[in-house]
C-alpha positions as CSV (number, residue, x, y, z in Angstrom):
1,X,0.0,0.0,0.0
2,X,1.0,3.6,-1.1
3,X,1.2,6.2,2.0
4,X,2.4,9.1,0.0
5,X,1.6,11.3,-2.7
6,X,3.1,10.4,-6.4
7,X,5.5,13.0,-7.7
8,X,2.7,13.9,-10.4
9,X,0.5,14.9,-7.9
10,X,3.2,17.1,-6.0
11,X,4.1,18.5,-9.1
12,X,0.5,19.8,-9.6
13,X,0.1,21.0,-5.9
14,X,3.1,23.4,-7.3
15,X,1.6,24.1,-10.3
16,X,-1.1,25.4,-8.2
17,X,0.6,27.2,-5.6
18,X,3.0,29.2,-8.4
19,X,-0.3,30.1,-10.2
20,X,-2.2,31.2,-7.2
21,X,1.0,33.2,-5.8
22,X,1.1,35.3,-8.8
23,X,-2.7,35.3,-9.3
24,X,-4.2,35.6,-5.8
25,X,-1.8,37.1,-4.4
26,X,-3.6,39.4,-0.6
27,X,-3.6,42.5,-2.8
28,X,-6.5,40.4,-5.0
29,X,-8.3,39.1,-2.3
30,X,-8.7,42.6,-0.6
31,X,-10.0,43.7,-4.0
32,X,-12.7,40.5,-4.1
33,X,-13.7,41.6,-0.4
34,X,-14.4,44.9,-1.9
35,X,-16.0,43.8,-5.1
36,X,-19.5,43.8,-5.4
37,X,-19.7,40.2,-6.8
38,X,-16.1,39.3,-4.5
39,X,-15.3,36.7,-7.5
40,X,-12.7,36.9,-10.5
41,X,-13.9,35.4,-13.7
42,X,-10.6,35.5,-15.4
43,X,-9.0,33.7,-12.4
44,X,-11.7,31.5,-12.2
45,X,-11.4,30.7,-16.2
46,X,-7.1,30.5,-15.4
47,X,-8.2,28.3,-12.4
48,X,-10.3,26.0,-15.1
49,X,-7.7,25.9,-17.9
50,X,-5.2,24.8,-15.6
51,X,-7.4,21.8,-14.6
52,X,-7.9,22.9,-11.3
53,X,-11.7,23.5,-11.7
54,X,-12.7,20.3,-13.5
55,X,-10.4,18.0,-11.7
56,X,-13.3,15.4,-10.2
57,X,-14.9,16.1,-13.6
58,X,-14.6,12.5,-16.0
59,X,-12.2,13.1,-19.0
60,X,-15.0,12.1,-21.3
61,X,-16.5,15.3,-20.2
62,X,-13.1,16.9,-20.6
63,X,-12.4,17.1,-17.0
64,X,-9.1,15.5,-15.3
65,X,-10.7,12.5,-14.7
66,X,-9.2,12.5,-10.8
67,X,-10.7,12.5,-7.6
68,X,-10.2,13.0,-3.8
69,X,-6.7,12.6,-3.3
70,X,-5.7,14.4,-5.9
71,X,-8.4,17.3,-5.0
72,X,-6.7,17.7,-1.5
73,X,-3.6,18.7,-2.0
74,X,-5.0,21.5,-3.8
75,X,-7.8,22.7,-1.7
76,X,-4.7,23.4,0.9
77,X,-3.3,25.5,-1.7
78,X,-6.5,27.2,-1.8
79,X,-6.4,27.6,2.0
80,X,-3.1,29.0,1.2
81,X,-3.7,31.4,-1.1
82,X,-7.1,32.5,0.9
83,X,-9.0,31.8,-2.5
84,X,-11.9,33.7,-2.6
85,X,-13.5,31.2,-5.4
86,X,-15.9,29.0,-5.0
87,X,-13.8,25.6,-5.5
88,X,-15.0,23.6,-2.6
89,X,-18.9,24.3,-3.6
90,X,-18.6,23.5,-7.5
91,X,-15.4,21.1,-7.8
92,X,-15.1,18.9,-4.7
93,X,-19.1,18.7,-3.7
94,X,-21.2,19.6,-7.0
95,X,-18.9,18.0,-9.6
96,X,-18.4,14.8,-7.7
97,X,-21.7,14.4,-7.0
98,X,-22.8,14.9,-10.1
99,X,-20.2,12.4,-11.6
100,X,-21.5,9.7,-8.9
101,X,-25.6,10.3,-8.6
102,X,-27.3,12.3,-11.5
103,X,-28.1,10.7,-14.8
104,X,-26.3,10.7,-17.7
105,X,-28.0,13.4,-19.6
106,X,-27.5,15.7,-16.6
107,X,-23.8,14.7,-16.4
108,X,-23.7,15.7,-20.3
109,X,-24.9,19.3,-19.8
110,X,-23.5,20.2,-16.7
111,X,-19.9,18.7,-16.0
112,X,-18.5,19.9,-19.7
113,X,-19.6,23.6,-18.0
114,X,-18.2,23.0,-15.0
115,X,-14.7,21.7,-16.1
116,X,-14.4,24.3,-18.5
117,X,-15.4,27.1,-15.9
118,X,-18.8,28.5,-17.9
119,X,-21.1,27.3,-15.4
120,X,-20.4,27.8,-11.2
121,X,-22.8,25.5,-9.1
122,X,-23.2,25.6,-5.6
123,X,-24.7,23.5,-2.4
124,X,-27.3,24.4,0.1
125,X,-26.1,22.3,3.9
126,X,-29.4,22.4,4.2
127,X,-32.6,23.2,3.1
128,X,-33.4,27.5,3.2
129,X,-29.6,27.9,3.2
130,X,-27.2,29.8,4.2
131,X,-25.7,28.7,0.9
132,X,-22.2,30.2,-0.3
133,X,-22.1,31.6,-4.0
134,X,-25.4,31.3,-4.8
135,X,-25.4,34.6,-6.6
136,X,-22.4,33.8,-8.8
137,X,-24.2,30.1,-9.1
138,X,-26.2,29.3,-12.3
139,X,-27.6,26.2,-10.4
140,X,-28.1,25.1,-6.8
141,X,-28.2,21.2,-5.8
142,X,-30.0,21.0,-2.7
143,X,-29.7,18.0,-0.1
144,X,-33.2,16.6,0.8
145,X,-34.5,13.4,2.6
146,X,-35.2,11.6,-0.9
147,X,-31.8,13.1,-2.1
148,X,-30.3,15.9,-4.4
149,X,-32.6,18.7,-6.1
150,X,-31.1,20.7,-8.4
151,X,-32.9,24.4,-8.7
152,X,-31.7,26.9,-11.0
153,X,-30.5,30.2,-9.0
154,X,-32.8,32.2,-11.7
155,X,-35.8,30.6,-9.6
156,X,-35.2,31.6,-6.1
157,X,-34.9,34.8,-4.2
158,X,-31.8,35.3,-2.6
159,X,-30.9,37.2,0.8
160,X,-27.3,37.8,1.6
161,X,-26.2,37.4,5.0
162,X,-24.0,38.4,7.4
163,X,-20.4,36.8,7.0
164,X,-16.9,37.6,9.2
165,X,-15.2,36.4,5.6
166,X,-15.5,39.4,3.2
167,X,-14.6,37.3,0.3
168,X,-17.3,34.4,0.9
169,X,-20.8,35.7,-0.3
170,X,-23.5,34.1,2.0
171,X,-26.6,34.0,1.3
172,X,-30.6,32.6,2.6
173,X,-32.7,31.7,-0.4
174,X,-36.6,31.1,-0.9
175,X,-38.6,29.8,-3.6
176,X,-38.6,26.4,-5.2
177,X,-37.0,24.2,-2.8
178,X,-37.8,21.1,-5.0
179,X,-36.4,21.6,-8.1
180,X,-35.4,18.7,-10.0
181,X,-34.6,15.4,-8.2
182,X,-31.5,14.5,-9.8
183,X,-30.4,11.9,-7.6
184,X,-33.3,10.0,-5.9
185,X,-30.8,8.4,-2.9
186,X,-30.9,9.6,0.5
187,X,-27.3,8.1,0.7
188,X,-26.1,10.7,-2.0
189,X,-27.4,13.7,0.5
190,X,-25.2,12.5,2.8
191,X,-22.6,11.9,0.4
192,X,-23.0,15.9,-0.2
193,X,-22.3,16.8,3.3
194,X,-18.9,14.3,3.8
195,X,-18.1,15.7,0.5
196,X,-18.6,19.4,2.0
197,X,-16.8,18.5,5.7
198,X,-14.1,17.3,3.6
199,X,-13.2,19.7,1.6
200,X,-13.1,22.7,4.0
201,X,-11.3,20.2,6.5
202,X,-8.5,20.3,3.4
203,X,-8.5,24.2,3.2
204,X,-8.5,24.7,7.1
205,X,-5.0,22.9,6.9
206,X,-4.1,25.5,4.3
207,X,-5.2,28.4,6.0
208,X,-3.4,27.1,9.7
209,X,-0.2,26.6,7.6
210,X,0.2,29.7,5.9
211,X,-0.8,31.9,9.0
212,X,1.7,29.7,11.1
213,X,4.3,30.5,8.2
214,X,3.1,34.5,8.8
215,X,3.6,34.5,12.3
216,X,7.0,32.8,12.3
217,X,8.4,35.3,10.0
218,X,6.8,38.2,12.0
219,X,8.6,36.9,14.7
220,X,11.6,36.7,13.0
221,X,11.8,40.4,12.7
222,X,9.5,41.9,15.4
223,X,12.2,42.8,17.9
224,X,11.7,43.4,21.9
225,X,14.2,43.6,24.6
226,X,16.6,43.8,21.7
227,X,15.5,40.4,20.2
228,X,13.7,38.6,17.9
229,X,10.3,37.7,19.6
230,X,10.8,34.4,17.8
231,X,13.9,33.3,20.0
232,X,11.0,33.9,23.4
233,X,10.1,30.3,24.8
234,X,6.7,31.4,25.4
235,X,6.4,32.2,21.3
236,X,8.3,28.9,20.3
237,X,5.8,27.0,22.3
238,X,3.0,28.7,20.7
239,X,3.6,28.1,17.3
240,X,4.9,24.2,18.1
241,X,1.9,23.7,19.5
242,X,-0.6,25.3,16.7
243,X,2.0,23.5,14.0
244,X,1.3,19.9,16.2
245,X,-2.2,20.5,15.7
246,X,-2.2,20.8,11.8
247,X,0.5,18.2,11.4
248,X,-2.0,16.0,13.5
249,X,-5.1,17.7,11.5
250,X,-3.2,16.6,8.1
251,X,-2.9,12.8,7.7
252,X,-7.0,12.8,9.0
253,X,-7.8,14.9,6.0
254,X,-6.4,12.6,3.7
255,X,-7.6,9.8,5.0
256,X,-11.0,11.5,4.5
257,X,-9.9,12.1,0.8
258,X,-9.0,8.4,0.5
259,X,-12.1,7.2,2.1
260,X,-14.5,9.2,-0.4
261,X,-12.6,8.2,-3.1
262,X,-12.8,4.8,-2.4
263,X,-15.9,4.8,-0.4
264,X,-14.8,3.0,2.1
265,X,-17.0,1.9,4.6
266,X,-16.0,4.3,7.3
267,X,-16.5,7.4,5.1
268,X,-18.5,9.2,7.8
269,X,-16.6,8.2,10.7
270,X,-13.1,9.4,8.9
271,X,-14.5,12.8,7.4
272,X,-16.0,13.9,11.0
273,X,-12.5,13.0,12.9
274,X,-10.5,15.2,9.9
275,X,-13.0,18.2,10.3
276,X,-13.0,17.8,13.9
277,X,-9.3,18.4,13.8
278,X,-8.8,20.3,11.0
279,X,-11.4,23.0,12.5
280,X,-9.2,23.1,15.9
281,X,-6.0,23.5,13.8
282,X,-7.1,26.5,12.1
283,X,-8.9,28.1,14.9
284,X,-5.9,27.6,17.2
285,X,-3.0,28.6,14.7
286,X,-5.5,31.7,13.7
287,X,-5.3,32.5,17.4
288,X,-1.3,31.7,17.9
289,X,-0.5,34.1,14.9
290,X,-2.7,36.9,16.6
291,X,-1.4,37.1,19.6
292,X,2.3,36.7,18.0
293,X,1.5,40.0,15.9
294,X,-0.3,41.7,18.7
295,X,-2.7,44.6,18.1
296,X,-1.3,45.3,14.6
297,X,-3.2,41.7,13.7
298,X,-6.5,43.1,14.3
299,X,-5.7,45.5,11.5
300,X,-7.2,45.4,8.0
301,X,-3.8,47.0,6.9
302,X,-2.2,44.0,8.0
303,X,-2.9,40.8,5.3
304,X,-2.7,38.6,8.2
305,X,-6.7,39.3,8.7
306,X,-7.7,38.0,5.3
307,X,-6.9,34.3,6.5
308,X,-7.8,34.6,9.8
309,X,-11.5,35.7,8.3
310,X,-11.5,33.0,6.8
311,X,-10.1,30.1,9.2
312,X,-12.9,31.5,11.5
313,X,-16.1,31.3,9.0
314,X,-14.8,27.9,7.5
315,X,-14.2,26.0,11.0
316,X,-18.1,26.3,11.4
317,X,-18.9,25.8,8.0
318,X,-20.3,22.3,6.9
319,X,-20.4,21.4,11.2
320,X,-18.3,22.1,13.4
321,X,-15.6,20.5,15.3
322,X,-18.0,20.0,18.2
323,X,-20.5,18.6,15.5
324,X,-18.1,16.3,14.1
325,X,-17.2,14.8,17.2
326,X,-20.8,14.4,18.2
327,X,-20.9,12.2,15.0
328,X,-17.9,10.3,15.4
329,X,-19.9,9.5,18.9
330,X,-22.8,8.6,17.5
331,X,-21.1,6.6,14.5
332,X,-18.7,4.6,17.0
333,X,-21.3,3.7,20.2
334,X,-23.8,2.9,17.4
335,X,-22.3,1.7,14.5
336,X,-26.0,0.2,13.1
Protein backbone atom coordinates (compact mmCIF):
# COMPACT_ATOMS: atom_id res chain seq x y z
CA UNK A 1 0.00 0.00 0.00
CA UNK A 2 1.03 3.63 -1.14
CA UNK A 3 1.21 6.16 2.03
CA UNK A 4 2.40 9.05 0.04
CA UNK A 5 1.56 11.32 -2.72
CA UNK A 6 3.08 10.37 -6.37
CA UNK A 7 5.46 12.98 -7.69
CA UNK A 8 2.70 13.89 -10.41
CA UNK A 9 0.48 14.89 -7.88
CA UNK A 10 3.20 17.12 -5.99
CA UNK A 11 4.14 18.50 -9.13
CA UNK A 12 0.53 19.78 -9.61
CA UNK A 13 0.13 21.00 -5.92
CA UNK A 14 3.13 23.41 -7.25
CA UNK A 15 1.64 24.12 -10.31
CA UNK A 16 -1.09 25.44 -8.22
CA UNK A 17 0.59 27.21 -5.56
CA UNK A 18 3.02 29.17 -8.36
CA UNK A 19 -0.29 30.08 -10.16
CA UNK A 20 -2.20 31.22 -7.22
CA UNK A 21 1.04 33.23 -5.80
CA UNK A 22 1.13 35.29 -8.83
CA UNK A 23 -2.66 35.33 -9.30
CA UNK A 24 -4.17 35.58 -5.80
CA UNK A 25 -1.75 37.14 -4.39
CA UNK A 26 -3.60 39.42 -0.62
CA UNK A 27 -3.59 42.54 -2.76
CA UNK A 28 -6.53 40.41 -4.98
CA UNK A 29 -8.26 39.07 -2.34
CA UNK A 30 -8.65 42.57 -0.59
CA UNK A 31 -9.98 43.69 -4.02
CA UNK A 32 -12.71 40.52 -4.07
CA UNK A 33 -13.66 41.58 -0.37
CA UNK A 34 -14.41 44.89 -1.86
CA UNK A 35 -16.04 43.80 -5.11
CA UNK A 36 -19.49 43.79 -5.44
CA UNK A 37 -19.69 40.15 -6.83
CA UNK A 38 -16.11 39.27 -4.50
CA UNK A 39 -15.32 36.71 -7.50
CA UNK A 40 -12.74 36.90 -10.53
CA UNK A 41 -13.91 35.39 -13.74
CA UNK A 42 -10.58 35.49 -15.42
CA UNK A 43 -8.96 33.73 -12.43
CA UNK A 44 -11.66 31.46 -12.25
CA UNK A 45 -11.41 30.67 -16.24
CA UNK A 46 -7.13 30.53 -15.44
CA UNK A 47 -8.22 28.29 -12.39
CA UNK A 48 -10.31 25.99 -15.10
CA UNK A 49 -7.68 25.91 -17.91
CA UNK A 50 -5.23 24.81 -15.65
CA UNK A 51 -7.44 21.81 -14.62
CA UNK A 52 -7.93 22.95 -11.28
CA UNK A 53 -11.72 23.51 -11.66
CA UNK A 54 -12.67 20.27 -13.52
CA UNK A 55 -10.45 18.04 -11.74
CA UNK A 56 -13.30 15.44 -10.17
CA UNK A 57 -14.94 16.08 -13.60
CA UNK A 58 -14.56 12.52 -16.04
CA UNK A 59 -12.20 13.07 -19.00
CA UNK A 60 -15.03 12.13 -21.29
CA UNK A 61 -16.50 15.30 -20.21
CA UNK A 62 -13.08 16.91 -20.61
CA UNK A 63 -12.41 17.05 -16.95
CA UNK A 64 -9.11 15.49 -15.30
CA UNK A 65 -10.71 12.54 -14.68
CA UNK A 66 -9.17 12.49 -10.79
CA UNK A 67 -10.66 12.46 -7.56
CA UNK A 68 -10.16 13.02 -3.83
CA UNK A 69 -6.69 12.58 -3.34
CA UNK A 70 -5.74 14.45 -5.89
CA UNK A 71 -8.40 17.34 -5.04
CA UNK A 72 -6.70 17.72 -1.46
CA UNK A 73 -3.64 18.69 -2.02
CA UNK A 74 -4.97 21.54 -3.79
CA UNK A 75 -7.79 22.70 -1.70
CA UNK A 76 -4.69 23.44 0.91
CA UNK A 77 -3.32 25.53 -1.74
CA UNK A 78 -6.48 27.21 -1.76
CA UNK A 79 -6.43 27.61 1.98
CA UNK A 80 -3.11 29.00 1.24
CA UNK A 81 -3.69 31.44 -1.10
CA UNK A 82 -7.12 32.45 0.88
CA UNK A 83 -9.00 31.80 -2.55
CA UNK A 84 -11.91 33.67 -2.65
CA UNK A 85 -13.45 31.23 -5.37
CA UNK A 86 -15.86 29.00 -5.02
CA UNK A 87 -13.80 25.60 -5.46
CA UNK A 88 -15.04 23.55 -2.64
CA UNK A 89 -18.86 24.32 -3.58
CA UNK A 90 -18.64 23.45 -7.48
CA UNK A 91 -15.44 21.11 -7.82
CA UNK A 92 -15.06 18.87 -4.72
CA UNK A 93 -19.06 18.71 -3.74
CA UNK A 94 -21.16 19.64 -7.01
CA UNK A 95 -18.90 18.04 -9.61
CA UNK A 96 -18.41 14.75 -7.74
CA UNK A 97 -21.72 14.35 -7.02
CA UNK A 98 -22.81 14.85 -10.13
CA UNK A 99 -20.21 12.44 -11.55
CA UNK A 100 -21.53 9.70 -8.93
CA UNK A 101 -25.56 10.32 -8.63
CA UNK A 102 -27.28 12.28 -11.46
CA UNK A 103 -28.13 10.73 -14.78
CA UNK A 104 -26.33 10.72 -17.75
CA UNK A 105 -27.99 13.40 -19.59
CA UNK A 106 -27.48 15.68 -16.59
CA UNK A 107 -23.83 14.72 -16.39
CA UNK A 108 -23.74 15.71 -20.33
CA UNK A 109 -24.91 19.26 -19.76
CA UNK A 110 -23.52 20.24 -16.67
CA UNK A 111 -19.88 18.66 -15.98
CA UNK A 112 -18.55 19.91 -19.74
CA UNK A 113 -19.60 23.60 -18.05
CA UNK A 114 -18.22 23.04 -15.00
CA UNK A 115 -14.71 21.67 -16.09
CA UNK A 116 -14.39 24.31 -18.48
CA UNK A 117 -15.37 27.14 -15.93
CA UNK A 118 -18.80 28.46 -17.90
CA UNK A 119 -21.10 27.29 -15.43
CA UNK A 120 -20.40 27.84 -11.21
CA UNK A 121 -22.85 25.55 -9.07
CA UNK A 122 -23.24 25.62 -5.61
CA UNK A 123 -24.72 23.50 -2.41
CA UNK A 124 -27.29 24.38 0.13
CA UNK A 125 -26.05 22.35 3.86
CA UNK A 126 -29.45 22.38 4.19
CA UNK A 127 -32.62 23.21 3.07
CA UNK A 128 -33.41 27.53 3.24
CA UNK A 129 -29.62 27.91 3.17
CA UNK A 130 -27.15 29.77 4.24
CA UNK A 131 -25.66 28.72 0.87
CA UNK A 132 -22.24 30.21 -0.29
CA UNK A 133 -22.14 31.64 -3.95
CA UNK A 134 -25.38 31.25 -4.78
CA UNK A 135 -25.41 34.64 -6.56
CA UNK A 136 -22.36 33.76 -8.83
CA UNK A 137 -24.21 30.08 -9.13
CA UNK A 138 -26.25 29.26 -12.31
CA UNK A 139 -27.58 26.19 -10.39
CA UNK A 140 -28.08 25.08 -6.77
CA UNK A 141 -28.18 21.17 -5.79
CA UNK A 142 -30.05 21.03 -2.73
CA UNK A 143 -29.73 17.99 -0.09
CA UNK A 144 -33.24 16.63 0.85
CA UNK A 145 -34.52 13.38 2.56
CA UNK A 146 -35.20 11.64 -0.95
CA UNK A 147 -31.81 13.05 -2.05
CA UNK A 148 -30.31 15.89 -4.38
CA UNK A 149 -32.62 18.72 -6.09
CA UNK A 150 -31.14 20.66 -8.45
CA UNK A 151 -32.86 24.35 -8.66
CA UNK A 152 -31.67 26.92 -11.00
CA UNK A 153 -30.45 30.20 -8.99
CA UNK A 154 -32.77 32.19 -11.68
CA UNK A 155 -35.81 30.57 -9.61
CA UNK A 156 -35.17 31.55 -6.08
CA UNK A 157 -34.88 34.76 -4.16
CA UNK A 158 -31.82 35.35 -2.57
CA UNK A 159 -30.92 37.20 0.81
CA UNK A 160 -27.33 37.84 1.64
CA UNK A 161 -26.22 37.41 5.03
CA UNK A 162 -24.01 38.43 7.44
CA UNK A 163 -20.43 36.79 6.95
CA UNK A 164 -16.85 37.58 9.18
CA UNK A 165 -15.16 36.45 5.63
CA UNK A 166 -15.55 39.41 3.22
CA UNK A 167 -14.59 37.29 0.32
CA UNK A 168 -17.26 34.44 0.93
CA UNK A 169 -20.81 35.65 -0.27
CA UNK A 170 -23.54 34.07 2.02
CA UNK A 171 -26.65 34.02 1.32
CA UNK A 172 -30.64 32.63 2.63
CA UNK A 173 -32.67 31.65 -0.36
CA UNK A 174 -36.58 31.06 -0.91
CA UNK A 175 -38.56 29.83 -3.64
CA UNK A 176 -38.59 26.38 -5.22
CA UNK A 177 -37.00 24.20 -2.82
CA UNK A 178 -37.79 21.10 -4.97
CA UNK A 179 -36.35 21.61 -8.10
CA UNK A 180 -35.38 18.71 -10.00
CA UNK A 181 -34.63 15.40 -8.23
CA UNK A 182 -31.48 14.54 -9.83
CA UNK A 183 -30.36 11.94 -7.58
CA UNK A 184 -33.28 9.97 -5.92
CA UNK A 185 -30.75 8.39 -2.92
CA UNK A 186 -30.90 9.63 0.55
CA UNK A 187 -27.31 8.14 0.69
CA UNK A 188 -26.12 10.69 -1.98
CA UNK A 189 -27.36 13.71 0.53
CA UNK A 190 -25.23 12.53 2.83
CA UNK A 191 -22.62 11.93 0.41
CA UNK A 192 -22.96 15.86 -0.19
CA UNK A 193 -22.34 16.80 3.31
CA UNK A 194 -18.88 14.26 3.83
CA UNK A 195 -18.10 15.75 0.53
CA UNK A 196 -18.63 19.40 2.02
CA UNK A 197 -16.83 18.51 5.68
CA UNK A 198 -14.12 17.26 3.57
CA UNK A 199 -13.18 19.75 1.57
CA UNK A 200 -13.05 22.66 3.99
CA UNK A 201 -11.32 20.21 6.48
CA UNK A 202 -8.54 20.31 3.42
CA UNK A 203 -8.54 24.22 3.18
CA UNK A 204 -8.53 24.73 7.11
CA UNK A 205 -4.97 22.86 6.93
CA UNK A 206 -4.07 25.46 4.26
CA UNK A 207 -5.20 28.40 5.99
CA UNK A 208 -3.38 27.07 9.74
CA UNK A 209 -0.17 26.59 7.57
CA UNK A 210 0.18 29.72 5.86
CA UNK A 211 -0.77 31.90 8.95
CA UNK A 212 1.70 29.74 11.07
CA UNK A 213 4.31 30.48 8.25
CA UNK A 214 3.13 34.47 8.80
CA UNK A 215 3.56 34.47 12.28
CA UNK A 216 7.03 32.79 12.35
CA UNK A 217 8.37 35.25 9.98
CA UNK A 218 6.79 38.24 11.97
CA UNK A 219 8.57 36.88 14.71
CA UNK A 220 11.65 36.70 12.96
CA UNK A 221 11.76 40.44 12.74
CA UNK A 222 9.49 41.94 15.42
CA UNK A 223 12.20 42.77 17.93
CA UNK A 224 11.65 43.38 21.93
CA UNK A 225 14.18 43.59 24.59
CA UNK A 226 16.59 43.82 21.65
CA UNK A 227 15.55 40.44 20.23
CA UNK A 228 13.70 38.56 17.87
CA UNK A 229 10.28 37.72 19.61
CA UNK A 230 10.80 34.37 17.83
CA UNK A 231 13.87 33.33 19.97
CA UNK A 232 11.01 33.89 23.43
CA UNK A 233 10.09 30.29 24.76
CA UNK A 234 6.69 31.37 25.35
CA UNK A 235 6.39 32.17 21.34
CA UNK A 236 8.33 28.94 20.35
CA UNK A 237 5.79 27.02 22.29
CA UNK A 238 3.00 28.75 20.69
CA UNK A 239 3.61 28.09 17.25
CA UNK A 240 4.94 24.25 18.11
CA UNK A 241 1.86 23.68 19.46
CA UNK A 242 -0.55 25.29 16.71
CA UNK A 243 2.05 23.48 14.00
CA UNK A 244 1.27 19.95 16.19
CA UNK A 245 -2.16 20.49 15.73
CA UNK A 246 -2.19 20.82 11.84
CA UNK A 247 0.46 18.20 11.39
CA UNK A 248 -1.99 15.98 13.48
CA UNK A 249 -5.14 17.65 11.46
CA UNK A 250 -3.17 16.62 8.14
CA UNK A 251 -2.92 12.81 7.74
CA UNK A 252 -7.03 12.78 9.01
CA UNK A 253 -7.82 14.92 5.98
CA UNK A 254 -6.41 12.64 3.65
CA UNK A 255 -7.58 9.79 5.03
CA UNK A 256 -10.97 11.49 4.51
CA UNK A 257 -9.94 12.13 0.85
CA UNK A 258 -8.96 8.44 0.50
CA UNK A 259 -12.14 7.18 2.12
CA UNK A 260 -14.54 9.16 -0.42
CA UNK A 261 -12.57 8.20 -3.09
CA UNK A 262 -12.80 4.77 -2.37
CA UNK A 263 -15.94 4.78 -0.41
CA UNK A 264 -14.78 3.02 2.06
CA UNK A 265 -17.04 1.86 4.64
CA UNK A 266 -16.00 4.33 7.34
CA UNK A 267 -16.48 7.40 5.10
CA UNK A 268 -18.45 9.17 7.83
CA UNK A 269 -16.57 8.24 10.70
CA UNK A 270 -13.05 9.37 8.93
CA UNK A 271 -14.47 12.82 7.42
CA UNK A 272 -15.96 13.86 10.97
CA UNK A 273 -12.54 12.96 12.86
CA UNK A 274 -10.55 15.24 9.86
CA UNK A 275 -13.03 18.23 10.32
CA UNK A 276 -13.00 17.77 13.85
CA UNK A 277 -9.28 18.36 13.84
CA UNK A 278 -8.81 20.33 10.96
CA UNK A 279 -11.43 23.03 12.49
CA UNK A 280 -9.19 23.14 15.95
CA UNK A 281 -6.00 23.46 13.83
CA UNK A 282 -7.08 26.53 12.10
CA UNK A 283 -8.88 28.11 14.89
CA UNK A 284 -5.91 27.57 17.17
CA UNK A 285 -3.01 28.55 14.66
CA UNK A 286 -5.51 31.72 13.69
CA UNK A 287 -5.28 32.53 17.42
CA UNK A 288 -1.26 31.66 17.91
CA UNK A 289 -0.53 34.09 14.88
CA UNK A 290 -2.65 36.89 16.65
CA UNK A 291 -1.38 37.07 19.63
CA UNK A 292 2.28 36.69 18.04
CA UNK A 293 1.51 39.97 15.88
CA UNK A 294 -0.26 41.66 18.72
CA UNK A 295 -2.70 44.59 18.05
CA UNK A 296 -1.31 45.29 14.57
CA UNK A 297 -3.21 41.71 13.69
CA UNK A 298 -6.51 43.12 14.29
CA UNK A 299 -5.75 45.55 11.52
CA UNK A 300 -7.16 45.42 8.00
CA UNK A 301 -3.82 47.00 6.92
CA UNK A 302 -2.18 43.96 7.96
CA UNK A 303 -2.92 40.84 5.31
CA UNK A 304 -2.72 38.56 8.20
CA UNK A 305 -6.69 39.26 8.74
CA UNK A 306 -7.73 37.96 5.31
CA UNK A 307 -6.88 34.28 6.51
CA UNK A 308 -7.83 34.64 9.81
CA UNK A 309 -11.49 35.66 8.34
CA UNK A 310 -11.46 32.95 6.77
CA UNK A 311 -10.09 30.14 9.18
CA UNK A 312 -12.88 31.54 11.52
CA UNK A 313 -16.09 31.33 8.98
CA UNK A 314 -14.75 27.91 7.51
CA UNK A 315 -14.23 25.97 11.01
CA UNK A 316 -18.08 26.32 11.36
CA UNK A 317 -18.94 25.77 7.97
CA UNK A 318 -20.34 22.33 6.93
CA UNK A 319 -20.38 21.40 11.16
CA UNK A 320 -18.31 22.12 13.36
CA UNK A 321 -15.59 20.49 15.27
CA UNK A 322 -17.97 19.96 18.20
CA UNK A 323 -20.55 18.64 15.50
CA UNK A 324 -18.12 16.30 14.07
CA UNK A 325 -17.24 14.75 17.25
CA UNK A 326 -20.77 14.41 18.18
CA UNK A 327 -20.85 12.16 15.05
CA UNK A 328 -17.86 10.31 15.43
CA UNK A 329 -19.89 9.47 18.90
CA UNK A 330 -22.77 8.57 17.50
CA UNK A 331 -21.06 6.58 14.54
CA UNK A 332 -18.65 4.60 16.98
CA UNK A 333 -21.28 3.74 20.20
CA UNK A 334 -23.82 2.92 17.43
CA UNK A 335 -22.35 1.68 14.50
CA UNK A 336 -25.96 0.20 13.11
Amino acid sequence: MRFTFSDEQRAFQRAVRDYLEKECPPQHVRAMAGDESGRSPALWKGLADLGVVGLTVPESYGGLGMNEIDLVLILEEAGRAALPEPLVETTAIAASLIRDYAPEQFQKDWLPKIASGEAIITVSPGAGGPVTDAHAAMLMLVPGERGIYAVPTSELVLAPEASVDATRRVFSFEGSSQGELIAPNPEASEAAFDRGAFATAAVLCGIADRVIELAAAYAKERQQFGKPIGSFQAVKHLLADALLGLEFARPAVWRSAWSIATDAPDRARDTSIAKALASDAAVDACRAALQVHGAIGYTHEHDLHLWLNKGFALSAAWGSAARHRDRVGRIVLDPS
